[in-house]
N, C-alpha and C positions, 0 to 999 in steps of 0.2 A: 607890456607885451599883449597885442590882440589875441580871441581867442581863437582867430587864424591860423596864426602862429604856432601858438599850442598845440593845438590841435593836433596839425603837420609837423611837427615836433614830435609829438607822444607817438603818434602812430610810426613814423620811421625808427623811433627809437624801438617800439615793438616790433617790426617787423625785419629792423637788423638783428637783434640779439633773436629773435626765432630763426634768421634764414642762417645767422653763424653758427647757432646751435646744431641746425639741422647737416652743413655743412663740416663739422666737427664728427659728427656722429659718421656720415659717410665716409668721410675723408679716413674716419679707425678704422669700420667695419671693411673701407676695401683694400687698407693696408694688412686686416687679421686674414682677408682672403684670400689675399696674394702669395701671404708667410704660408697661410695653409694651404693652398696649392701648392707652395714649391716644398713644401714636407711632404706631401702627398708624393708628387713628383719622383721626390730623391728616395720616398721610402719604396718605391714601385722601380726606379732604376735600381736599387742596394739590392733589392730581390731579385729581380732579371739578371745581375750584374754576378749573385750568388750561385743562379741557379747553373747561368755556362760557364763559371770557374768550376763547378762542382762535376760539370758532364766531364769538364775536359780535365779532370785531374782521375777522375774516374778512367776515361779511356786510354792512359796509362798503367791504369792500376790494372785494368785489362792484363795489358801481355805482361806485366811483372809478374802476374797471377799463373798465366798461361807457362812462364818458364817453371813456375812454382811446380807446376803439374805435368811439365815434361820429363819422365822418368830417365826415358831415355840418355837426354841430354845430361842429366845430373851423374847418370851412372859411366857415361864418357867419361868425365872430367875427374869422376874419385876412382874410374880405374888403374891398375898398373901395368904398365907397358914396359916387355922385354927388352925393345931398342927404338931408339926414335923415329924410324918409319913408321914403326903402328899409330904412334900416339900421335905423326904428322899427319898419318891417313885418317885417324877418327877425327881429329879438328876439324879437317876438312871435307869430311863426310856428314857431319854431324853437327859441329860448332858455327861454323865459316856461314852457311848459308844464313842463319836467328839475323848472326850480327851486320852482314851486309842487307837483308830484306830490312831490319828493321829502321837502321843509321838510314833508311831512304825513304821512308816513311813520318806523316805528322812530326815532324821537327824533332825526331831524337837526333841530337849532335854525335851523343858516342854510347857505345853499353858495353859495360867489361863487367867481367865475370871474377868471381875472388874465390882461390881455393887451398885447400891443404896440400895439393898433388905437388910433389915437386917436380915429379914426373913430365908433364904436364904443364904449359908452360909456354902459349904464343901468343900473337898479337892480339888485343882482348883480353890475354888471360893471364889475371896477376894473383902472386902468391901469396898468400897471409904470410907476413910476417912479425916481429916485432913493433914497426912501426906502422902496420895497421890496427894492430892490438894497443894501443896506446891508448891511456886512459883519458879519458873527457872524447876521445874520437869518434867518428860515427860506427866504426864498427862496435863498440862498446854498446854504444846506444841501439843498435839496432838489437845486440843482444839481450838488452833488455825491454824489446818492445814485445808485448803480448801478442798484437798483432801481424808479426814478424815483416811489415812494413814497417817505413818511414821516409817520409819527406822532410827536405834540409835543401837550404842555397846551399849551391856548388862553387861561388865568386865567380870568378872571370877565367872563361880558356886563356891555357899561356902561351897556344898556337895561336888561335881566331882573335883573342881578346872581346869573344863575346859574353855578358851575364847567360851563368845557366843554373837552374836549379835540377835537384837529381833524387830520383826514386831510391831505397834501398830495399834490395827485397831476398829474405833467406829463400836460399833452396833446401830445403832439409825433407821434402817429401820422400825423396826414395833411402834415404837413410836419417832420420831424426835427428842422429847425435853426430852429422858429420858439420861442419861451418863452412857450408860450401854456402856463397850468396852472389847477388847481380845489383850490379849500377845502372840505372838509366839516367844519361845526363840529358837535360831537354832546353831549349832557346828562352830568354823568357823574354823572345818579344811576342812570343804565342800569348802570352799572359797580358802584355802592352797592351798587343792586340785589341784581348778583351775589355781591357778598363779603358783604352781610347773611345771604344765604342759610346762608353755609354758617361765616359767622363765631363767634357764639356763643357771646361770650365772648374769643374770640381777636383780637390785632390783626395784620393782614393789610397789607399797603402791597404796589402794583402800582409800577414805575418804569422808565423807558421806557429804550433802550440807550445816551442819552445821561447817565444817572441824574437826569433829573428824576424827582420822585414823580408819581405822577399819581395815585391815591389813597393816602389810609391813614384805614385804619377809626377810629386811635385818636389820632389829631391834632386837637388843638385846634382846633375849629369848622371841621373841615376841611381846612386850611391846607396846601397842597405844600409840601413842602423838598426839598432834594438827596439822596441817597443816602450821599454820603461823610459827613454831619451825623450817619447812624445808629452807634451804638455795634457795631454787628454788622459792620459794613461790612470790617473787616478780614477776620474772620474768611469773610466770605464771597466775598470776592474772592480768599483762597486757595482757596477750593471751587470760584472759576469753573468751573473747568475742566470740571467735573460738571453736566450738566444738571440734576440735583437731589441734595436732599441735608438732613442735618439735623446739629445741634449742640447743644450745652448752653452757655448764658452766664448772667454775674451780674451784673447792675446793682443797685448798691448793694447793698441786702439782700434785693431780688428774685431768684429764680432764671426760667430760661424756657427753653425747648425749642423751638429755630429750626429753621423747615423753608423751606426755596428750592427754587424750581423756575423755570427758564427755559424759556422758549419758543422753538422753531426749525422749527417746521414750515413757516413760510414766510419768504422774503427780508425782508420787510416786515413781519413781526410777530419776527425773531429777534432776540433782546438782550431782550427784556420779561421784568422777573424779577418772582414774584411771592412775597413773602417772608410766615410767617406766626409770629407770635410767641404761644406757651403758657405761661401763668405757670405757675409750680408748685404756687404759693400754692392755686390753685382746685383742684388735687388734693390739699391736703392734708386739708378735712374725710373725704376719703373714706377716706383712709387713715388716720385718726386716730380713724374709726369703728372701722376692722378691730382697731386696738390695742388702743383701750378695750375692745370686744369677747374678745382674745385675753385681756389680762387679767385680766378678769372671769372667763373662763373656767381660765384660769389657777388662777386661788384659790380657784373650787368644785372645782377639781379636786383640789388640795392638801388642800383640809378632807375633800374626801368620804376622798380617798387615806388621811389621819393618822385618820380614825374607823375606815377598813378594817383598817389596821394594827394598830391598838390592839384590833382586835378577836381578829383572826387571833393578834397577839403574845400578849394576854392569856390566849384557849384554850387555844393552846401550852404556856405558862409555867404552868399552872394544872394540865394535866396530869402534866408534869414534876413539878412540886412537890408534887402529891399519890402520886406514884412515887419520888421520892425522901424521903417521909415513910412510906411502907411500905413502905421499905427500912430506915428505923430502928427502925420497932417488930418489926420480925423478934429472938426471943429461941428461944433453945437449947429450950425448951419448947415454944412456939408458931409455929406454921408456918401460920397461916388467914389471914396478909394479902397478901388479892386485892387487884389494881387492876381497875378498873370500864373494860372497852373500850371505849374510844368511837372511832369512825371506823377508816380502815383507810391509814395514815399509817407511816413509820417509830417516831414515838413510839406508835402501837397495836403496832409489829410490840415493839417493847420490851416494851410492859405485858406483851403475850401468853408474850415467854420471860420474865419474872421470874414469872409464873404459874406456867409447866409447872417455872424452877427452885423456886421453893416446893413447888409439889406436891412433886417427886423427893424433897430436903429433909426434908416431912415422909414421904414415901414410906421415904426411906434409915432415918429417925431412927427411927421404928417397925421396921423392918425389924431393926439392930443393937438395939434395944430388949426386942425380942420374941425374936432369936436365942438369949440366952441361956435362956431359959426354954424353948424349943424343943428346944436342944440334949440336957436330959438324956431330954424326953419322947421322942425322937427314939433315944437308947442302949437306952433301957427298949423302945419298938419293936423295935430291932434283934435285941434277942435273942431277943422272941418270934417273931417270920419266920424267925430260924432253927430255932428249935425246929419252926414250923409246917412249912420246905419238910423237913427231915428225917423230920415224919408223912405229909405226901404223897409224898414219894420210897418210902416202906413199903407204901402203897397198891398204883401197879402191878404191884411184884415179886411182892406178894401173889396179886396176880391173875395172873400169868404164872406162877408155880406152880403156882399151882390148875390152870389148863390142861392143861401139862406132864404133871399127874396123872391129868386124865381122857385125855390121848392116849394113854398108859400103859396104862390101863386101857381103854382101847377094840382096839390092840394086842395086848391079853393074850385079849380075848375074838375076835380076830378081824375084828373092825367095820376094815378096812383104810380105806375112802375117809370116815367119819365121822373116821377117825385123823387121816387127812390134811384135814379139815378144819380139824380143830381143832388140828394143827400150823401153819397158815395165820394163825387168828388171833391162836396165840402170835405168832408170828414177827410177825405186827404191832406187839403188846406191843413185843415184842425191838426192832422201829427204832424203835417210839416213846417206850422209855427209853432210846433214845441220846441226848447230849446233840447237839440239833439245830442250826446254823448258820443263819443268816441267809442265805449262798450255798452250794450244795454242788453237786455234779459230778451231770451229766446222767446218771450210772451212779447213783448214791443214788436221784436220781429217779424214773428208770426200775424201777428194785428193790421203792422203795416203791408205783408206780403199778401193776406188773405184778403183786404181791401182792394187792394192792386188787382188781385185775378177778380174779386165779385165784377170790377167797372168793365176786363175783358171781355166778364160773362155775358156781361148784356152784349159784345159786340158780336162774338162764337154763337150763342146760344148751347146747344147740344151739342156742336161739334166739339166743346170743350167740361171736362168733368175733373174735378178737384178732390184730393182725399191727403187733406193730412193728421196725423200720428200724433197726437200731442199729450203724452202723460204729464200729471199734475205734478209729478216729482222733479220733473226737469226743467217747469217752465220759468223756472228763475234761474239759469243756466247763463253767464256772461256770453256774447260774442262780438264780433265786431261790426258795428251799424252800417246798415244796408251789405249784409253779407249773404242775406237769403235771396230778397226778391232779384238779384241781377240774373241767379240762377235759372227766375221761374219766367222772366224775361226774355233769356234766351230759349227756354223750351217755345214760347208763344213765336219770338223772331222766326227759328230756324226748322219748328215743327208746322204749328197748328195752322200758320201762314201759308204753309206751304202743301197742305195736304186739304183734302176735300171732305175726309172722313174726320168722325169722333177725335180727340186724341186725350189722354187720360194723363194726368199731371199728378203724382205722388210725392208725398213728403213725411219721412218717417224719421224720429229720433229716441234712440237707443243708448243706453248707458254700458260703457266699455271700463269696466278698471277703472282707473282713474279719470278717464275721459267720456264724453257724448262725442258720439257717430250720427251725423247729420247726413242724409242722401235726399236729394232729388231727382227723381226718378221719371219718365216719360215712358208710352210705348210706339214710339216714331221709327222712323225704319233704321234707325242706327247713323254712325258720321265714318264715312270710308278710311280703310286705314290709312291712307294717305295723307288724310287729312286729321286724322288723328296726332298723325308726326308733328304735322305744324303745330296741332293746340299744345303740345308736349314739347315744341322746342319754344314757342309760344312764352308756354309759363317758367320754361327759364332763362328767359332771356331778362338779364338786367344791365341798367335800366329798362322799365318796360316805354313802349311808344304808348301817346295817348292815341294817337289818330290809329292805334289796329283796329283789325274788325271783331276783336271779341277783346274789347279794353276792360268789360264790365269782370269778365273770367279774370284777366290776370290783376286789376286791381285787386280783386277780392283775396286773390292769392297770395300776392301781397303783403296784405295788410294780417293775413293770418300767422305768416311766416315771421315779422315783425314784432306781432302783440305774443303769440305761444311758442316759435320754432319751428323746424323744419317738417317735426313730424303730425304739423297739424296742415298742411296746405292742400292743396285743390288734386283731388284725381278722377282722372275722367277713365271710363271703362264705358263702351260701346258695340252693341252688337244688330242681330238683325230683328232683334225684339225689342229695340227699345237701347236709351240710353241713360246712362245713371252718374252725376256729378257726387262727390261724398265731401265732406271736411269732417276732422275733430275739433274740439275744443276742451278745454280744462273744464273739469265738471264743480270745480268751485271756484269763488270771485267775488269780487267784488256787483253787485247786483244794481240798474239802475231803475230809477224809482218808477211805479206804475202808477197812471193818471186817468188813464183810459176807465168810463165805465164799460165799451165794449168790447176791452183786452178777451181772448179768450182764457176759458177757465177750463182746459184739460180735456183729455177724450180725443174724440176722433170728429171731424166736421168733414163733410163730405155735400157736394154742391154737383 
């Protein structure tokens, strides 16, 4: 298998199993989203759902309350009446109006009154007897409700055939110890009502603190049962304890998501649980979208991923293999195979050194190639240069004889200061077939430059005066040959040339720390600042030109920034009295040898 192959193998396999992981990971996190929104959901409808069972059982509890507190009314019904007109006139003075405003009002179906009166005794108004006293009955119960309410299903009218459930509520306000009490039978589609609203899907069952049901959304044609009959009932009699609450159960091959919530806001509505059952099932098309979705996504992403790859692997490997196929055609003759750069990649930074090593390659292989045949044209050179420097070295001697000859003869005739002129130029001759040094000592320098101004002298006369500074400590001082006179050079060029008067040329050297401070110094009218700029962008300009017009300044500059560093090189400082060139140099060195008998020897020389 190439490593093509490989390659695009490895990598698809990496970046299946990351995009399935990653696709895994969402696929949970927005199926736990979804479960958690819909608990949210249902825990937020079971609350809503509590709070307007709770108003509207309350707003019964209202007028059960309100007959509680009608003295009146109660003291009608335990009155005794002489003959049946009174007691038909008080019904209907008294009774008649409660029972028709209310039976027309918020869904009461019926409200009868239960009393001891035998007296007493119409439509509405039923007598305790026997068999309302009957034991397990609700009159029982209501007498032992602390509250002196209670709620209980009613079953079904045997006139309407509608479900009704029904309030019980003592009257014993205007006498305590009598058992005068009131029914209110109420619809329970007022209750449908409410659980339609916010059901939706869900099966809801409300059941009273005795566990009867008293609805359920999802019962056969309606029908109560008991509480203990529900499959949940265990589980949520360990939760009593908790006003509300939720669970997960499985019936059969259903799953569902139970939420409970009891009622306690008041004595009389406290024990009413109102339980809500969520199948799971109804959540599944939604998350079985997000699946299908993820894996759809999934596997455009795998194909787009394996085209990328084979893309990227293929340029890769395509490179390479044209890099390592001119690496074989390289032959001991042939050195011209280039690889072709593309991009800027570690296999470009490759191609680029198999390039530069080809070049070298062919660079070395011509080099040793051609050395031989270089070498003997290179012998056959050699010996002509020396023949050639042995006719130049004949040259000056020539001429510093010649000299020699007319000083002699100037001498003989008397010509005394033409003698000595032209003993001047010999003696230039004479330092400048010494064999010169690259460093030589501030005394050579000195020797050569104060020669150089003596020949001006004769040209100037007076217009020109010399004073330089020479202590005997420093005159063995290294610097760099011919670094003084270009200075004293350009004062002669740019000053004395140019002016009519005197001009005074100084040269003064000072020991600094570790270094000599060298200044020459002029009093000519100064170098404009303008032209100051140039000699300062002048000296750092590199490479320098030889053809400028102060070449002597910045060779010298140069050559000092070279042998000592930066902070030995040339600064010019100019004003209207005059202008002063400075350099440093190391104050120890290597020293070159002095030959001169008429080297100077220290002090101050002034011409």
């Amino acid at each position: 298998m190439s490593v093509k192959i490989k390659l695009f193998l490895v990598n698809l396999f990496i970046v299946t199993v990351l995009l399935s992981a990653i696709t895994y990971v969402l696929v949970t996190r927005s199926t736990r989203i979804i479960l958690a929104q819909v608990k949210t959901n249902a825990a937020v409808t079971l609350s809503q759902l509590s709070q307007n069972l709770d108003r509207k059982l309350a707003s019964y509890e209202e007028i059960a309350y309100a007959l509680y507190l009608n003295v009146g009314l109660q003291e009608t019904m335990l009155a005794e009446y002489g003959d049946y007109r009174e007691a038909y006139d008080a019904y209907f003075r008294v009774i008649k109006p409660y029972i028709s405003v209310l039976q027309t009002t918020k869904s009461i179906q019926r409200i009868a009154f239960y009393t001891p009166n035998r007296s007493f005794t119409f439509s509405g108004i039923a007598l305790i007897d026997d068999s309302v006293r009957a034991p397990g009955g609700w009159y029982e119960q209501l007498k032992r409700s602390a509250t002196g309410s209670y709620w209980m299903d009613a079953g079904r009218d045997q006139w309407t055939g509608e479900q009704l459930f029904s309030l019980k509520q003592k009257l014993n306000y205007a006498d305590p110890a009598s058992d005068l009490s009131a029914s209110l039978d109420i619809d329970k589609q007022v209750l449908y009502d409410l659980v339609n609203q916010e059901s939706k899907g869900k099966r809801i069952t409300v059941s009273l603190p005795d566990g009867d049901i008293l609805i359920d959304s999802g019962a056969p044609n309606g029908e109560p049962a008991r509480l203990g009959d529900y499959p949940y009932y265990d589980r949520l009699m360990a939760d009593s304890a908790q006003p509300s609450g939720e669970f997960s159960l499985r019936i059969g091959d259903e799953s569902y998501f139970v939420f409970h919530s009891t009622l306690g806001s008041r004595n009389v509505a406290r024990g009413i649980r109102i339980v809500m059952m969520v199948p799971v099932s109804d959540l599944l098309p939604e998350i079985e979208r997000t699946r299908n979705w993820a894996i759809v996504l999934l596997v455009a992403a795998c194909l787009l991923s394996s085209v990328a790859i084979y893309a990227i692997t293929f340029g890769l490997m395509r490179r390479l293999t044209e890099l390592s196929r001119k690496m074989r055609t390289i032959r001991s003759d042939n050195f011209q195979s280039y690889v072709t750069i593309r991009g800027n990649d570690e296999i470009s930074h490759m191609g680029i050194t198999f390039n530069r090593m080809v070049q070298q390659l062919d660079e070395l292989f011509h080099e040793v190639y051609e050395s031989k045949l270089k070498r003997r044209e290179l012998e056959l050179r050699t010996k002509e240069a020396e023949l050639y420097a042995l006719q130049t070295q004949i040259n000056p001697h020539f001429l510093f004889n010649v000299f020699n000859t007319v000083q002699g003869n100037l001498l003989e005739r008397g010509d005394t200061a033409n003698a000595r002129f032209v003993n001047l130029i010999a003696r230039s001759f004479r330092l400048m077939l010494k064999k010169r040094k690259p460093v030589v000592t501030l005394r050579e320098e000195c020797e050569l430059t104060l020669n150089y101004l003596h020949i001006q002298k004769y040209r100037f006369g007076d217009r020109l005066h010399i004073a330089f500074d020479m202590p005997e400590t420093l005159l063995d001082t290294p610097l760099p040959s011919m670094s003084l006179q270009p200075l004293v050079e350009n004062v002669i060029n740019h000053v004395t040339e140019m002016r009519k008067g005197p001009t005074r040329i100084t040269a003064s050297f000072e020991r600094e720390g570790e270094r000599v401070r060298i200044r020459v110094c002029d009093d000519g009218p100064g170098i404009a600042p303008e032209r100051q700029a140039e000699i300062a962008l002048l000296l750092a300009e590199e490479p320098f030109e030889t053809g400028a017009q102060h070449f002597g300044l910045q060779n010298v500059h140069r050559r000092l920034l070279a042998m000592f560093g930066p902070e030995c090189g040339l600064s010019v400082t100019s004003g209207p009295g005059g202008t002063t060139v400075a350099f440093a140099v190391p104050s120890a060195g290597p020293a070159a040898d002095l030959s001169s008998e008429q080297a100077p020897k220290g002090g101050s020389e002034l011409v």
